[in-house]
C-alpha positions as CSV (number, residue, x, y, z in Angstrom):
1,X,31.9,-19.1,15.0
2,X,33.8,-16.9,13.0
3,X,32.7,-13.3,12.8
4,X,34.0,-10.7,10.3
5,X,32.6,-7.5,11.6
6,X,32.4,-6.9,15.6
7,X,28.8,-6.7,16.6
8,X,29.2,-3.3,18.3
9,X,29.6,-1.8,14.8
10,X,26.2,-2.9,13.9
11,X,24.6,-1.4,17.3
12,X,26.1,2.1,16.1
13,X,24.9,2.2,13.0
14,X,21.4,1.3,13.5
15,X,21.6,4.3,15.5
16,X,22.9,6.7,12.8
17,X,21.0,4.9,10.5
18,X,17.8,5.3,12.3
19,X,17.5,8.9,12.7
20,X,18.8,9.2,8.8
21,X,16.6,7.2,7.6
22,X,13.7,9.0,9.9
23,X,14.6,12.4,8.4
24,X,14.4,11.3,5.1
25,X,10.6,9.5,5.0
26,X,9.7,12.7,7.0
27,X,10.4,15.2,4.2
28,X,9.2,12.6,1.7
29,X,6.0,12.6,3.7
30,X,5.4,16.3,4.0
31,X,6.0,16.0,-0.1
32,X,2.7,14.4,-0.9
33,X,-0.4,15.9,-0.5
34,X,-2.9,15.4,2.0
35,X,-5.8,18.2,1.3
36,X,-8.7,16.0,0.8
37,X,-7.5,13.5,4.2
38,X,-6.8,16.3,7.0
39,X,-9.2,19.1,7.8
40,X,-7.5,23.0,7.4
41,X,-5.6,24.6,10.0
42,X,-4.5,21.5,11.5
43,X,-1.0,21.7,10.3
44,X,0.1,20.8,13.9
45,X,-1.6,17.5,14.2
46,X,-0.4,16.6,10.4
47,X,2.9,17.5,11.9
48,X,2.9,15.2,15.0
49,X,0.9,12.5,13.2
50,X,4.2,12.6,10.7
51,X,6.8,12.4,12.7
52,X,4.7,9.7,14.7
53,X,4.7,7.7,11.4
54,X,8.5,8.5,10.6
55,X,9.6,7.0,13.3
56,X,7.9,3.7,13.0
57,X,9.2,3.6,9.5
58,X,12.5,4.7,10.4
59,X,12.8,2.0,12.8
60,X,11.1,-0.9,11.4
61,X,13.2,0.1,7.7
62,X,16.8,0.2,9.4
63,X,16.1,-3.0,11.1
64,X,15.2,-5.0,8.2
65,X,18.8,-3.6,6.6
66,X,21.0,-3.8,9.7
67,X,19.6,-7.3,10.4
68,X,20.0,-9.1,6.8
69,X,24.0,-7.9,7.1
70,X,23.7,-9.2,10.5
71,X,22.5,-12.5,9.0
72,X,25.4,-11.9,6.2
73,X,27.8,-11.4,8.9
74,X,27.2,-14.7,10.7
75,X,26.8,-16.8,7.8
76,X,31.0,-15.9,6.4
């Protein structure tokens, strides 16, 4: 089978991608509000709770793209 890209390449950025892609739903998550969910002065547990959240995105949003150009990659 003829590949066009090395596989290691896509192992590296899933990487960078992941923890991009993490930063960005975290601040897009601290943008909304969330007054009438969370009780006050828990700040810490919103906090946790987002990154918590982020991080599942992050992962399960940079898998979909890495693997469709994965899937591209093997198909050419």
């Amino acid at each position: 089978m003829l590949v066009i890209i090395s596989p290691s390449v896509f192992y590296v950025s899933r990487i960078i991608l992941f923890f991009v892609a993490t930063m960005f739903i975290f601040k897009a998550m601290q943008s909304l509000d969330y007054e009438k969910i969370f009780k006050r002065n828990s700040g810490d547990q919103i906090r946790f709770l987002f990154m918590v959240i982020s991080i599942i995105l992050g992962y399960l949003f940079v898998d979909a793209i890495i693997s469709l150009f994965e899937n591209l990659n093997n198909l050419f």
